[in-house]
N, C-alpha and C positions, 0 to 999 in steps of 0.2 A: 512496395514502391509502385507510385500510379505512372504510365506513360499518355502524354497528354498530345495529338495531333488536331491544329488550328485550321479551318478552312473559311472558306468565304470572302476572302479579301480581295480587291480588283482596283480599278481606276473608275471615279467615278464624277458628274458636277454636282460642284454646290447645290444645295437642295435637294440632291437623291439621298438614297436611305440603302442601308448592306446589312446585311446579318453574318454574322458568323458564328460558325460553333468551334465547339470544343469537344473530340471525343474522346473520352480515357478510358483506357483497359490497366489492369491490375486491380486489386483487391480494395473493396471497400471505399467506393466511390465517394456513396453517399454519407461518411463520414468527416469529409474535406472539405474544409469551404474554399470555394472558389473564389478568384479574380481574372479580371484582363487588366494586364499592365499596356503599355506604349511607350514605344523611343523614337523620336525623333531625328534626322542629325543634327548630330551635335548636341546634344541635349541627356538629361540620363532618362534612363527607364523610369517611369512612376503608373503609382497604381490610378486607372482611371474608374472603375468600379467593384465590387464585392457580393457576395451572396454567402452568407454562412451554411453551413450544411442543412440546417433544416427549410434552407428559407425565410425564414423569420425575418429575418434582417437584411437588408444591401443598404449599400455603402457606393457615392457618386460622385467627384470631384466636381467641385463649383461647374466648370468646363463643361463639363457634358451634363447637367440636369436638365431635366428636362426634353431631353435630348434622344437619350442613351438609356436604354433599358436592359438590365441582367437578367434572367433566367435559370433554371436547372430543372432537367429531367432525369433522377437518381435513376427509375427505372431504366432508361436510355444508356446513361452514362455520360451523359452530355449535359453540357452547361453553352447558353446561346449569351450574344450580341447581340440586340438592335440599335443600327444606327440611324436617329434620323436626321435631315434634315442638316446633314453634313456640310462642315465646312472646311476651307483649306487649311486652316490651322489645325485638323486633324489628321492630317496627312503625316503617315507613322507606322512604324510596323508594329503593329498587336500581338502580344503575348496572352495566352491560356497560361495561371500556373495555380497550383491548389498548394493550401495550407494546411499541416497536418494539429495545427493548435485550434482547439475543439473550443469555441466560446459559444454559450446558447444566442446570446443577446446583440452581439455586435461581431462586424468584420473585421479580421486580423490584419493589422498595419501592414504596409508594405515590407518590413523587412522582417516576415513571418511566413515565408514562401518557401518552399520547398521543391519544389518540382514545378517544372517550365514545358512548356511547347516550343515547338522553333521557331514558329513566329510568322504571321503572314502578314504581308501588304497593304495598306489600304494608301491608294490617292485621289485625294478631292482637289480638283480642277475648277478655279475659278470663271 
């Protein structure tokens, strides 16, 4: 079982940029592929990006391309956010959650998640 703790989130204006990471402890990190999901109120959770385990592949919802860049450092254990260029409709609290279904080529759908982070903050201030 990985445990996944999310930092970086704040209050921020439109037009700035956050990053956040992801760090996990438990075994066998770099065999998960990662996502950050977000929830909104009111709204449900959905995945807004992806990184399979190797890298190979991410995954970006329309919403953030261009925008939003995923990462991962296996050695680290951490898997990063960037945000840029923020806007208030991303204002939401961000989840870290890894997926333990191993695809070489593509990101596992949202509803292939396994373990979660608790989830930090972000607000964009128009």
């Amino acid at each position: 079982q990985v445990q996944l703790v999310e930092s970086g989130g704040g209050l921020v204006q439109a037009g700035d940029s956050l990053r956040l990471s992801c760090a996990a402890s438990g075994p066998a990190f770099s065999s998960y592929a990662m996502g950050w999901f977000r929830q909104a109120p009111g709204k449900e959770r959905k995945l807004v990006t992806g990184i399979t385990w190797s890298s190979r592949s991410t995954y970006y919802a329309d919403s953030v391309k261009g925008r939003f860049t995923i990462s991962r450092d296996n050695a680290r254990n951490t898997v990063f956010l960037q945000m840029d260029n923020l806007k208030p409709e991303d204002t939401a609290v961000y989840y870290c959650a890894a997926s333990a279904h191993q695809y070489s080529n593509y990101v596992p759908p949202q509803n292939e998640y396994d373990y979660w982070g608790q989830g930090t903050q972000v607000t964009v201030s128009s």
